[in-house]
C-alpha atoms as one frame of an Amber mdcrd trajectory, in Angstrom:
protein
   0.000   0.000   0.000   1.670   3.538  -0.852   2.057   6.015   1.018   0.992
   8.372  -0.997  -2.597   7.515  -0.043  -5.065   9.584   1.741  -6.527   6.663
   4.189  -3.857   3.919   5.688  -5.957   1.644   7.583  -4.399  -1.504   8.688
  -6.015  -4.318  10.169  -4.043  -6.871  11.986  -6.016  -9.845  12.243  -5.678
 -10.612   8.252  -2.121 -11.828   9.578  -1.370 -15.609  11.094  -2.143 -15.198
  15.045   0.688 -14.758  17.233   2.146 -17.745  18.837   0.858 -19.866  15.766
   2.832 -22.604  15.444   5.688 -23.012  12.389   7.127 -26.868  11.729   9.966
 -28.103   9.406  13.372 -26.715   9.842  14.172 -23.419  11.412  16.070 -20.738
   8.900  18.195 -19.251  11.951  19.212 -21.800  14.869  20.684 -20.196  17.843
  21.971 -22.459  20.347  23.863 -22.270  23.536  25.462 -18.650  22.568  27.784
 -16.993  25.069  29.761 -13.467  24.258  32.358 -12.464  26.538  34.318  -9.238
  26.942  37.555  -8.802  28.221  38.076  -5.881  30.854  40.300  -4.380  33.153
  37.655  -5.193  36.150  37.639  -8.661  34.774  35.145 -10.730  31.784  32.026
  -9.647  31.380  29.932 -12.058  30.384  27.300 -10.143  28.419  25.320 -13.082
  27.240  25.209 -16.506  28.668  23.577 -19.151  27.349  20.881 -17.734  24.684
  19.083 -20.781  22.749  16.259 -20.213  20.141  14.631 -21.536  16.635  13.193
 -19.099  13.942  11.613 -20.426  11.223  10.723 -18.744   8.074   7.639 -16.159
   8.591   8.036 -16.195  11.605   8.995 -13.058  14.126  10.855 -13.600  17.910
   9.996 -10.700  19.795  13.371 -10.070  22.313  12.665  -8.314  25.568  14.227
  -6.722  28.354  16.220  -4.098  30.393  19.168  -1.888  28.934  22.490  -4.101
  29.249  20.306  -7.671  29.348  22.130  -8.691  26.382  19.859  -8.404  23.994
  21.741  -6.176  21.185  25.343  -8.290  21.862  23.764 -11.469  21.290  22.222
  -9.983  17.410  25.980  -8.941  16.817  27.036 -11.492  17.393  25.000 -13.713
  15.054  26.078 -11.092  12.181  29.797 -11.322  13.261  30.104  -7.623  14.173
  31.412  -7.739  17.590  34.786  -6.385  18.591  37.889  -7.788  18.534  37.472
  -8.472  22.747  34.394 -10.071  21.701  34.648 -14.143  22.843  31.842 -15.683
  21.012  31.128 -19.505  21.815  28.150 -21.244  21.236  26.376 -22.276  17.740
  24.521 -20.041  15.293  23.102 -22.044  12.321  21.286 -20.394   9.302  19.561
 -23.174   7.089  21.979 -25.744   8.761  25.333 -23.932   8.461  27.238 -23.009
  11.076  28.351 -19.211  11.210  30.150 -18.982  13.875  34.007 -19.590  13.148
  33.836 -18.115   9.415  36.262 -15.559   8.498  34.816 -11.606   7.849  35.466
 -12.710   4.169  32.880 -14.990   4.138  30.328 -13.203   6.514  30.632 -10.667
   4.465  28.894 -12.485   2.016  25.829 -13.303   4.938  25.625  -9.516   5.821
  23.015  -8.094   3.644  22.240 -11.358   1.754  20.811 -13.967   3.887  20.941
 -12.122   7.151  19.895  -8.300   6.799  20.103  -5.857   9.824  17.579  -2.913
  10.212  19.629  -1.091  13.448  18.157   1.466  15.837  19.961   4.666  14.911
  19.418   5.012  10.801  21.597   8.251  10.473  24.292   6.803  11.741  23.622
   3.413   9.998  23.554   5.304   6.391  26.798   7.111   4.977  26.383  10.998
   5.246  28.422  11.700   1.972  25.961   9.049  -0.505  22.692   9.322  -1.596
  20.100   6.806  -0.687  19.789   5.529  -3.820  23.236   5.018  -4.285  23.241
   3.239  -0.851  20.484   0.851  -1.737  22.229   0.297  -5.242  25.376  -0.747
  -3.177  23.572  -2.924  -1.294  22.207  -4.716  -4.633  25.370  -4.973  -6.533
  27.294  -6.088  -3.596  25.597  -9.526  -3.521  23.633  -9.742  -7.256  24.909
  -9.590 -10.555  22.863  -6.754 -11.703  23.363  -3.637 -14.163  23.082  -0.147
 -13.618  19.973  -0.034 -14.654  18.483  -2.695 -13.568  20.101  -1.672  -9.625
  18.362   1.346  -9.891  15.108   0.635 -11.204  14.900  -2.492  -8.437  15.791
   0.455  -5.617  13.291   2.276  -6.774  10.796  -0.362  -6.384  12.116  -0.812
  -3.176  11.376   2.547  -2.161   7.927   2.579  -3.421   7.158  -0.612  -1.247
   8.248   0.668   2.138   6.362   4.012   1.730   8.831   6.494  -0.178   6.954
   8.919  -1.401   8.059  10.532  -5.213  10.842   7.907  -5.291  12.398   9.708
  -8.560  13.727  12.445  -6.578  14.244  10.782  -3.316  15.952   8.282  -5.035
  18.779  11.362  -5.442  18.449  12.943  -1.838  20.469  12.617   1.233  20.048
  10.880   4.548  20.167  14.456   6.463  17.561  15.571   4.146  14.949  12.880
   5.478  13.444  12.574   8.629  14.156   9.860  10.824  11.015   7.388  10.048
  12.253   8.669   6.508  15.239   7.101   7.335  14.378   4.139   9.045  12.002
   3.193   5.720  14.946   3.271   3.537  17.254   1.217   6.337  14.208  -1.346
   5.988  14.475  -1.145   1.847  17.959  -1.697   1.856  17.930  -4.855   4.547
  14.685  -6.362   2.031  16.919  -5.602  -1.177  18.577  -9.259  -1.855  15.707
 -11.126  -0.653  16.988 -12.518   3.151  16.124 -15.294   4.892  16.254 -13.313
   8.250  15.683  -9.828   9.194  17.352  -8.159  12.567  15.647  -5.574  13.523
  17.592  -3.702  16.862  15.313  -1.449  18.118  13.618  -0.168  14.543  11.310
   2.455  16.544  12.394   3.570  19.651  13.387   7.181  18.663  10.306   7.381
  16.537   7.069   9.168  17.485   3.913   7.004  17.313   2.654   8.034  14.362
   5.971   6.833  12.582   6.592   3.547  14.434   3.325   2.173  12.878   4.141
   3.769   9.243   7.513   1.365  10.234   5.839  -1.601  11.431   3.495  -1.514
   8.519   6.697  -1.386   6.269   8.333  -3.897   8.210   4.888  -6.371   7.698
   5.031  -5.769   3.391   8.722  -6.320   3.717   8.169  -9.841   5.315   5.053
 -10.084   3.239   6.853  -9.503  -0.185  10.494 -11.375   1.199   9.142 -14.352
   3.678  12.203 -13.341   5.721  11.978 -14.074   9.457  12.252 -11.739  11.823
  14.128 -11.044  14.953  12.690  -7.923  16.904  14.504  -6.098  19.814  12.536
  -4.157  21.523  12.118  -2.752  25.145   8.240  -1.469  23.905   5.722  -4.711
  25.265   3.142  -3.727  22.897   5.147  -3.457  19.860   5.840  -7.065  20.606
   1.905  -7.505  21.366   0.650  -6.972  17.945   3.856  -7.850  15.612   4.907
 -11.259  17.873   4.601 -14.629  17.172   7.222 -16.150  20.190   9.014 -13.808
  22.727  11.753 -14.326  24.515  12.682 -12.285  27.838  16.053 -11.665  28.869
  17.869 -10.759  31.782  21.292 -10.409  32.937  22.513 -11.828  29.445  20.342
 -14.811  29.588  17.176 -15.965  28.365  14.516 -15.891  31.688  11.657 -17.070
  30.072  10.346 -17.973  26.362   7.353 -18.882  25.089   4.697 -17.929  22.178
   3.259 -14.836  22.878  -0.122 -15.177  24.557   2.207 -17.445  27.130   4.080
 -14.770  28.155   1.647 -11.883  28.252  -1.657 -14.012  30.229   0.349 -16.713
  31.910   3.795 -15.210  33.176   5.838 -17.221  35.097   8.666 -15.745  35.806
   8.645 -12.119  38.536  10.807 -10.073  36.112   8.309 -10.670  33.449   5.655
  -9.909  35.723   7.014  -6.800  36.920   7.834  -5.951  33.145   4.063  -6.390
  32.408   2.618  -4.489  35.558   5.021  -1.255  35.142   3.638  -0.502  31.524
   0.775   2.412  31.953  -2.180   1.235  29.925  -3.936   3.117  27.227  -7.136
   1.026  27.957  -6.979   0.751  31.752 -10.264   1.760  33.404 -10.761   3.780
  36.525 -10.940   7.307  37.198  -8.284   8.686  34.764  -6.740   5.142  34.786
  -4.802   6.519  37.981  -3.694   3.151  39.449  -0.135   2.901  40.986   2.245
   1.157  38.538   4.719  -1.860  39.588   8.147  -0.702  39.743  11.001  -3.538
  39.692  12.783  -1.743  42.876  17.401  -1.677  42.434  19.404  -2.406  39.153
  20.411  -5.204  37.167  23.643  -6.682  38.724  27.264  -6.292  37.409  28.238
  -9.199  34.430  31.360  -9.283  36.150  31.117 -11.849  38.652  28.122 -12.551
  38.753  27.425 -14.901  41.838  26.273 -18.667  41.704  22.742 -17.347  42.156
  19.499 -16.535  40.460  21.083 -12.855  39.586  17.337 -11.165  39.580  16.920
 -12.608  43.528  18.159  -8.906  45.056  14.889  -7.249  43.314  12.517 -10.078
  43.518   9.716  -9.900  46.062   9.177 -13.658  46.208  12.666 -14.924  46.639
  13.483 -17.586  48.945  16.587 -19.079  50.173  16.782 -21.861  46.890  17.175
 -17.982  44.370  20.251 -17.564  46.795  21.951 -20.799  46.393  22.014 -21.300
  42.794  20.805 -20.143  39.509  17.263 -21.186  38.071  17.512 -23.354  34.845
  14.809 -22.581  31.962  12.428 -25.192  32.481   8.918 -25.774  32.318   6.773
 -24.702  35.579   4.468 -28.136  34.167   3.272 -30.202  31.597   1.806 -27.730
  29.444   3.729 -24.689  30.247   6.665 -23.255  28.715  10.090 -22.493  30.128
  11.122 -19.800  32.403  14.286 -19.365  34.541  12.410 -19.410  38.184  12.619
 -21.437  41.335   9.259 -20.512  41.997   7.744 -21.480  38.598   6.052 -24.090
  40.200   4.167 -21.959  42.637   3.157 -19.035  40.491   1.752 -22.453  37.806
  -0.229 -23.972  40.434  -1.836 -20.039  41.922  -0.403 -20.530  45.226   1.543
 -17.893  44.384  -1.247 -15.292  42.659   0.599 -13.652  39.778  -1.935 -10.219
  40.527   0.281 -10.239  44.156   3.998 -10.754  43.227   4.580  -7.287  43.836
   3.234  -5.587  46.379   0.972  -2.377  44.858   2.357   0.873  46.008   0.161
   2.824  48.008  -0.354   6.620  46.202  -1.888   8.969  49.212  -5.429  10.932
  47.344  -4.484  14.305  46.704  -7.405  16.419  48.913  -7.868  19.074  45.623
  -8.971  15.830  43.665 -12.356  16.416  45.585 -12.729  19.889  44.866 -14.495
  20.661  41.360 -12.110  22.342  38.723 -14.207  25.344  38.227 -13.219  26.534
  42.212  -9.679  25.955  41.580  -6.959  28.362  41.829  -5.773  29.038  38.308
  -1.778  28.557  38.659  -0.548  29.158  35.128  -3.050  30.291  31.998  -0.796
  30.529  28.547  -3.611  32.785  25.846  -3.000  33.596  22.487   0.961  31.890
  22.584   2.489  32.814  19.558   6.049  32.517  19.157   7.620  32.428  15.152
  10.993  32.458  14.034  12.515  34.135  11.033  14.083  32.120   8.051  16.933
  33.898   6.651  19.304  33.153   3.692  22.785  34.570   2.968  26.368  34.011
   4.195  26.670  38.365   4.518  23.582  40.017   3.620  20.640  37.750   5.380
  17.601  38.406   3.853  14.300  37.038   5.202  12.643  34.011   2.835   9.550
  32.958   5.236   8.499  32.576   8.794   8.876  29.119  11.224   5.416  29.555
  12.905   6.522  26.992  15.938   3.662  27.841  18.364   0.864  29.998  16.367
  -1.568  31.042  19.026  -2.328  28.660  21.827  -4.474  29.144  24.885  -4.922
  26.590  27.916  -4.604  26.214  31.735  -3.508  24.887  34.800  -5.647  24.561
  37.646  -4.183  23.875  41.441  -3.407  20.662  41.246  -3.698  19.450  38.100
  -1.473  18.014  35.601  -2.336  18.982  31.923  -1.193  16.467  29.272   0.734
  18.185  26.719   1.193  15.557  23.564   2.055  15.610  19.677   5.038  14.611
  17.322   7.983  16.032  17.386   8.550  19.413  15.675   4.419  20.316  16.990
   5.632  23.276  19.377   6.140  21.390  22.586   9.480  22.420  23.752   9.343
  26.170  22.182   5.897  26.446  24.238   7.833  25.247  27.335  10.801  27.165
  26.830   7.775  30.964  26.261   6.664  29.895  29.919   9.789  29.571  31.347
  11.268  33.176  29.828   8.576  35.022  32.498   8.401  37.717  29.501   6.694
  39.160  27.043   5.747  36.535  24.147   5.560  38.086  20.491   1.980  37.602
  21.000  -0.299  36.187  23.162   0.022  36.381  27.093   1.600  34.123  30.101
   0.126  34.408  33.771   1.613  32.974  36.411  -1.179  32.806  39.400  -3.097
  35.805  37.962   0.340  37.841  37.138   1.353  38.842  33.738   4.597  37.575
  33.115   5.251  41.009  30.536   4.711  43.275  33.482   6.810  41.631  36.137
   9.954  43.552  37.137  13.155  41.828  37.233  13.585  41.392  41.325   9.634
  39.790  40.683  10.740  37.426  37.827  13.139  36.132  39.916  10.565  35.633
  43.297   8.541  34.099  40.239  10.930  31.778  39.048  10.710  30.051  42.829
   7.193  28.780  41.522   7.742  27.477  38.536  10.461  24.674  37.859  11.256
  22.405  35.500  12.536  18.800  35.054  13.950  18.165  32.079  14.187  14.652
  29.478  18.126  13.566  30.299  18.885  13.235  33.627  22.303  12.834  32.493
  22.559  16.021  30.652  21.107  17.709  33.360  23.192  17.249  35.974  26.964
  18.323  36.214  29.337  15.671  35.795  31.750  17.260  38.208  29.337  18.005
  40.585  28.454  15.870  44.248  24.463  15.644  43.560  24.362  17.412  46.652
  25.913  20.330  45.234  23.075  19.697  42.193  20.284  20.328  44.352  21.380
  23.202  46.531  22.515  24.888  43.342  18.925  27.017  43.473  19.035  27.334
  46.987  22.027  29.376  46.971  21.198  31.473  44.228  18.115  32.815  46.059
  20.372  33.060  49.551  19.948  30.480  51.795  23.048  29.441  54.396  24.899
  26.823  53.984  23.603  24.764  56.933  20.306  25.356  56.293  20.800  24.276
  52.178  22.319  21.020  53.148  19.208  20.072  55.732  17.218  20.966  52.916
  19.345  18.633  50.646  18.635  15.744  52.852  15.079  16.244  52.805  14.463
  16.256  49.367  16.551  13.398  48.999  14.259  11.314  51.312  11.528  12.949
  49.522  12.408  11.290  46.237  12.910   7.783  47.591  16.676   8.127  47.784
  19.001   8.648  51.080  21.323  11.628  52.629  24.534  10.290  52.151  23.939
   9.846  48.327  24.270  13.834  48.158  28.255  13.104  48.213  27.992  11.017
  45.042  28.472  11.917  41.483  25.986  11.693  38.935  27.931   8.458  37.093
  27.599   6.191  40.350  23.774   6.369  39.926  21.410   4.574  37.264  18.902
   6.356  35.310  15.883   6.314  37.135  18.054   7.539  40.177  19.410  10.816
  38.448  15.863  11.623  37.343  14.824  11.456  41.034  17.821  14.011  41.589
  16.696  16.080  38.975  13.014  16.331  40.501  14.615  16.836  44.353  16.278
  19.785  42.200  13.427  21.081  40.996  11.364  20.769  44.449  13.984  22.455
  46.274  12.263  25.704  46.904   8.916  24.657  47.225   7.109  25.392  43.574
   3.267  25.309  42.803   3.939  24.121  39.306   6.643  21.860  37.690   7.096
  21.449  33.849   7.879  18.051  33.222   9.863  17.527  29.908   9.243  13.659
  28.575  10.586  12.892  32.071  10.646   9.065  31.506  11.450   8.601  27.640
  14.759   7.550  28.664  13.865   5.216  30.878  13.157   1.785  30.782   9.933
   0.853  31.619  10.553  -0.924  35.281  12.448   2.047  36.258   9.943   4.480
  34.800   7.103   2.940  36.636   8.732   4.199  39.523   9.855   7.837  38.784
   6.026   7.844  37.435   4.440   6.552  41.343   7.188   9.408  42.549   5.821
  12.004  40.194   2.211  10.963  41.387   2.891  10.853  45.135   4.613  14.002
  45.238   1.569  15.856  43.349  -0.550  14.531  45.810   1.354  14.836  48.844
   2.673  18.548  48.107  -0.058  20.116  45.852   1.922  20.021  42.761   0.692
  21.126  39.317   2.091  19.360  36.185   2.836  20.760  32.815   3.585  17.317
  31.349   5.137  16.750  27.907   5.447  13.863  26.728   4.508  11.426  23.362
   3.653   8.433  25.303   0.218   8.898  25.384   0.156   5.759  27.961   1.756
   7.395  30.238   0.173  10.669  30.001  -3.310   8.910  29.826  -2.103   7.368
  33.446  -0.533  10.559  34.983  -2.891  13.680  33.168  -6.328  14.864  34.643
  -6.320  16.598  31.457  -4.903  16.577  28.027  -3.823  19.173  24.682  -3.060
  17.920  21.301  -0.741  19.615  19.851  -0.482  19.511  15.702   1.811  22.147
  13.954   1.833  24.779  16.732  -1.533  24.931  17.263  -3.702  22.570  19.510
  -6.115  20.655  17.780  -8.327  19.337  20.707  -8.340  19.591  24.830 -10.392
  18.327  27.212  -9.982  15.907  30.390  -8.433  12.754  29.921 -11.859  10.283
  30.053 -13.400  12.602  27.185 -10.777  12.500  25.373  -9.481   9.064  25.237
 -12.196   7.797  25.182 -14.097   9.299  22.690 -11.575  12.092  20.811 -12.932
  14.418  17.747  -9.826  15.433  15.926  -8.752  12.795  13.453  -5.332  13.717
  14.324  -6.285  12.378  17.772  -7.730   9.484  16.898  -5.093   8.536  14.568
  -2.291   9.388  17.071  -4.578   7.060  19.929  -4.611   3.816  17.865  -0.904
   4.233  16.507  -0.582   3.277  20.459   0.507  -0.568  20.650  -1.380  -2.331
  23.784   0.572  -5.032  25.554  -2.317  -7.101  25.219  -2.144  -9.635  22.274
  -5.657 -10.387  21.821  -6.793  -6.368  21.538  -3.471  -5.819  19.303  -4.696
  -8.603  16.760  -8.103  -7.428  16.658  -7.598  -3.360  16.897  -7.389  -1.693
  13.190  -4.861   1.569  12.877  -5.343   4.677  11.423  -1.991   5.323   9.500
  -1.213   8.800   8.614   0.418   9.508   5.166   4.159  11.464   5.605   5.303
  13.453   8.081   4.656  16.580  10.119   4.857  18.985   7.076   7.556  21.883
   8.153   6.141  24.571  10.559   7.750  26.567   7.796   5.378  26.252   4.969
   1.767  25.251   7.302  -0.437  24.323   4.547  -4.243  26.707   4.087  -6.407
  26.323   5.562  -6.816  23.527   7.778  -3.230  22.894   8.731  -3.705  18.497
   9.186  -6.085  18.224   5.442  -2.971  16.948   4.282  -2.625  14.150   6.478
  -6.185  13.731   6.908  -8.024  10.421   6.423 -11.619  12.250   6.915 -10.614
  14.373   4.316 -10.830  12.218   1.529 -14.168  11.294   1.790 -15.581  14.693
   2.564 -17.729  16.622  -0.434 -16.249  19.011  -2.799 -18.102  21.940  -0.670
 -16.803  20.347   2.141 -12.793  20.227   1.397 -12.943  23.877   0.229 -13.787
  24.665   3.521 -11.334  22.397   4.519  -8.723  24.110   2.466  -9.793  27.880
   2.892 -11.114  28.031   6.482  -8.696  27.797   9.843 -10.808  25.973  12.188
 -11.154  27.041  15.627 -11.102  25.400  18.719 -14.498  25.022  19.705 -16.138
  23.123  22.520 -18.088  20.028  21.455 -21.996  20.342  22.726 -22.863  19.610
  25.937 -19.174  19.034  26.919 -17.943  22.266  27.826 -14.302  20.857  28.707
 -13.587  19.331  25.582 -13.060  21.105  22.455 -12.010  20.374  19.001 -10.187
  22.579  16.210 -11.986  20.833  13.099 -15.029  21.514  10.664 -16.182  18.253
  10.497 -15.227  16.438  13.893 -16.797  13.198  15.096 -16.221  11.157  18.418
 -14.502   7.479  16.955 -13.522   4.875  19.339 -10.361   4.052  18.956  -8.874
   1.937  22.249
């Protein structure tokens, strides 16, 4: 199906179910793989023991934590580790052993039997080559073909994973795409010679949602058209859902449990799976705003250096006994019927004596008291009217001259009541950050106003924007990059408390506070930013930002970096902390999961404008703007039987360029409504800006379309 169409609707369940079962020989045999690296604190043994069959059609979903292994064991099947790399074990495609052959004749694998589709596509293509020159490499590398005939079979190849205008694509550069531009042509180039087996590391993780199902649509023809097989790593549980057939779960370089599917996902049997399944925040959980505490997988995956004679996930396991101390779990059965997992207790948590609901022990979130109090009688803490903030695009080494306006937020109005957390969501390039970064100025916008508890940001003096500032903090995406390497975190977090004059003795009580606040302890404040994981720093960075008591925190896609056990915890933090200090949210973010978890209420953002707002039950469950409901079913569920049966609304391209904002109706473009609207109806379409206007009898939800319609889509 092309791209260049107006509707994309895909339907899953025309595909073989998940879990279906394949016989005859497997195309890729993996068994008994270790990879160990030599270093100066001794081997790390990165992978230990991985064992699987693919056969052809047939996609292994691999799961799990940062550093479980997962990427080192692909490499290693492709022969790209480094030279430190020891690689033991057996890796058989089609019955011939792989590992052991010289680059000379791997090279001859790469791209040919085996293709690789890896998780960063600018740095996977060559800067200095066009794409079509890339894809014709990758053709005349392994075929006999001519010139022409190369480039008329990359053009094809273009065409099928959703290229639009191939003939002058065909030409451009990889910095002139955008990056599910890029991944599309990564995925034409691994489908080019026909392989037996696609690796796919990670295809869609830097990809908004609208993108990662254009991908996984492409990725579907490309197995469709090629028959290949399909290894997917992945740490998203609902990509592996709906694309799936077996998944295997890793953890400290080793396979934990493995099974088809709708095994894993309704009859878990191993507590890091379970944990992995109950930290996910559901697009289709029910309760009031779907605000249920999420299960976080408490500590860190051990060191690979080593590792004790143990089961290594018994330090974070709430149901280990003295047998997870003694030695390590094999993968076996838990029964009869049951398929493997890597568990002492597997027996147990088989029979229900063990409940797998109460493995983990829910975390108690304390009610907020302003959740009782109706919105309308609610202190107004930050109201944003009329936000306009464009850039100008100039041209010219000496003498700039002005060619055309960047219109990245074009006249936006919402607020923030005590209390609340608004939902701020769209793809990237919409106006997110820029409307962020207005707020946090305290000036005057080009247009448009800011009030910060009833005060006009343009007419505060200096000494007040500062006494402002102590109100208003933000947290921003990497923890990393937000904290100063050379600094104690202790340091970190007083940082604002000395600015605005407080003594030292009284900063570093203060310190200690916040650090118990935020689930960590005092004497961490002496550490450096390196000695603590990801999810720790991002508690740092939100003691930071609660240091001087604020009434509202922007929260800048807080947990995208995250994996999901640790997010599931910074996410319980965020949602204690609102309720046990007052907190309002700004939250940002393009997990809609998570803001459908965390948001009372919620703004689509398309192009710089928003397109629809309301609170979250309205508009989940029954949103107006197509954009809305297009960007709602893009969401995978971990949930295999909804994922089969759900149908997506794909939309064609990409955010068009805040640059050039088509007439009209800025999403018509994109629009699948739009197509089958009358003549009458797509002038208006194409000649009328639509405002946002609340739908009837719903005063708190409003739409910015001519012809909007409640649809279902969860």
């Amino acid at each position: 199906m092309s791209q260049n169409d107006h509707l994309l609707i895909a339907d899953p369940a025309g595909r073989p179910g998940p879990g279906s079962a394949r016989t005859g020989a497997p195309v890729l045999s993996v068994q008994d793989l270790h990879v160990t690296f030599a270093s100066e604190a001794g081997d790390v043994r990165a992978v230990r023991g991985v064992s699987y069959d693919l056969h052809p059609g047939e996609v292994l979903g691999i799961v799990g934590e940062s550093g479980s292994g997962k990427s080192v064991s692909s490499m290693a099947i492709l022969g790209l580790l480094p030279d430190n790399a020891k690689v033991t074990g057996s890796v058989k495609l089609e019955g011939r052993e792989l590992l052991g052959l010289s680059d000379k004749a791997m090279s001859k694998v790469r791209g040919k039997d085996i293709a690789m589709v890896f998780q960063d596509p600018l740095s996977a293509l060559t800067p200095v080559f066009t794409v079509g020159d890339q894809i014709v490499e990758a053709l005349t590398v392994h075929q006999d073909l001519g010139k022409e005939a190369a480039r008329k079979r990359a053009l094809d190849l273009l065409d099928v994973v959703g290229i639009p205008d191939p003939q002058r694509r065909f030409k451009n550069f990889p910095h002139e795409f955008s990056g599910g531009m890029r991944q599309r042509v990564m995925i034409a180039m691994a489908i080019a010679n026909d392989p037996k087996v696609i690796l796919c590391d990670e295809p869609t993780t830097a990809l908004d949602v609208t993108i990662q199902a254009q991908i996984l649509e492409a990725l579907k023809n490309a197995q469709e058209l090629t028959g290949a097989a399909i290894l997917m790593i992945t740490h998203d549980l609902g990509v592996v859902a709906g694309f799936a057939d077996k998944v295997t779960v890793m953890y400290a370089g080793r396979p934990v449990e493995q099974g088809a599917v709708d095994e894993i996902y309704y009859r878990p049997r191993m507590p890091y799976t379970i944990g992995l399944l109950g930290s996910i925040p559901r697009l289709d959980e029910s309760g009031e705003h779907g605000r249920r505490p999420l299960t976080p997988i408490e500590g860190n995956p051990p060191s690979m250096v080593d590792l004790p004679d143990a089961c290594p996930f018994v330090a974070r396991c709430p149901i280990a006994v003295d047998a997870c101390r003694a030695s390590e779990p094999e993968l076996l059965p838990a029964g009869p019927n049951s398929h493997p997992s890597a568990c002492h207790r597997r027996a147990d948590l088989e029979s229900g004596t063990i409940p797998v609901d109460q493995v983990y022990p829910m975390p108690e979130i304390p009610e907020a008291a302003l959740d009782t109090v109706p919105r309308a009688q609610r202190e107004t803490v930050l109201e944003v009217k009329g936000l306009q903030k464009h850039f100008p695009l100039l041209r010219g080494a000496v003498f700039k001259r002005r060619v055309g306006t960047v219109k990245a937020v074009d006249g936006i109005s919402f607020d923030i009541r005590e209390g609340e957390t608004l939902g701020l969501v769209g793809e990237s390039g919409c106006g997110k950050t820029t409307t962020l970064l207005e707020i946090l100025e305290l000036v005057a916008p080009q247009a448009g106003s800011v009030a910060v508890f009833g005060r006009e940001a343009a007419n505060l003096s200096g000494r007040e924007r500062m006494e402002m500032r102590k109100d208003i903090q933000i947290v921003f995406q990497d923890p990393m990059a937000s904290l100063d390497p050379r600094m104690p975190v202790g340091d970190a977090i007083a940082e604002p408390l000395r600015t605005h004059g407080w003594s030292a003795d009284k900063a570093q009580a203060r310190v200690a506070e916040l650090l118990k606040l935020v689930g960590l302890e005092p004497y961490h404040a002496t550490r450096f930013p390196r000695e603590f994981s990801g999810g720790q720093r991002q508690r740092i960075c939100v003691a930071r930002a609660l240091a001087l008591n604020p009434k509202v925190v922007i929260l800048d896609e807080p947990v995208s970096a995250l994996d999901v056990s640790i997010q599931a915890g910074v996410i319980n933090l965020l949602d204690e902390l609102r309720a046990k200090l007052g907190l309002s949210y700004l939250f940002v973010a393009h997990d809609l999961s998570v803001v459908r978890h965390i948001a009372d209420r919620v703004a689509v953002m398309y192009l710089g404008r928003i397109v629809e707002i309301g609170d979250v039950a309205s508009v989940f469950h029954a949103p107006s703007h197509p954009y809305t409901q297009a960007l709602l079913s893009a969401i995978p569920l971990p949930d295999p039987h909804k994922e089969r049966e759900r149908t997506r609304i794909l939309l064609p391209g990409d955010l068009p360029s805040p640059a050039n904002v088509p007439s009209g109706c800025r999403f018509r473009d994109r629009c699948f409504k739009y197509a089958s609207l009358s003549e009458a109806e797509q002038k208006k379409c194409r000649d009328e800006d639509p405002t946002v206007v609340a739908r009837p009898g719903r005063e708190d939800h409003a739409t910015a379309c001519h012809f909007a319609g409640a649809l279902e889509v969860v």
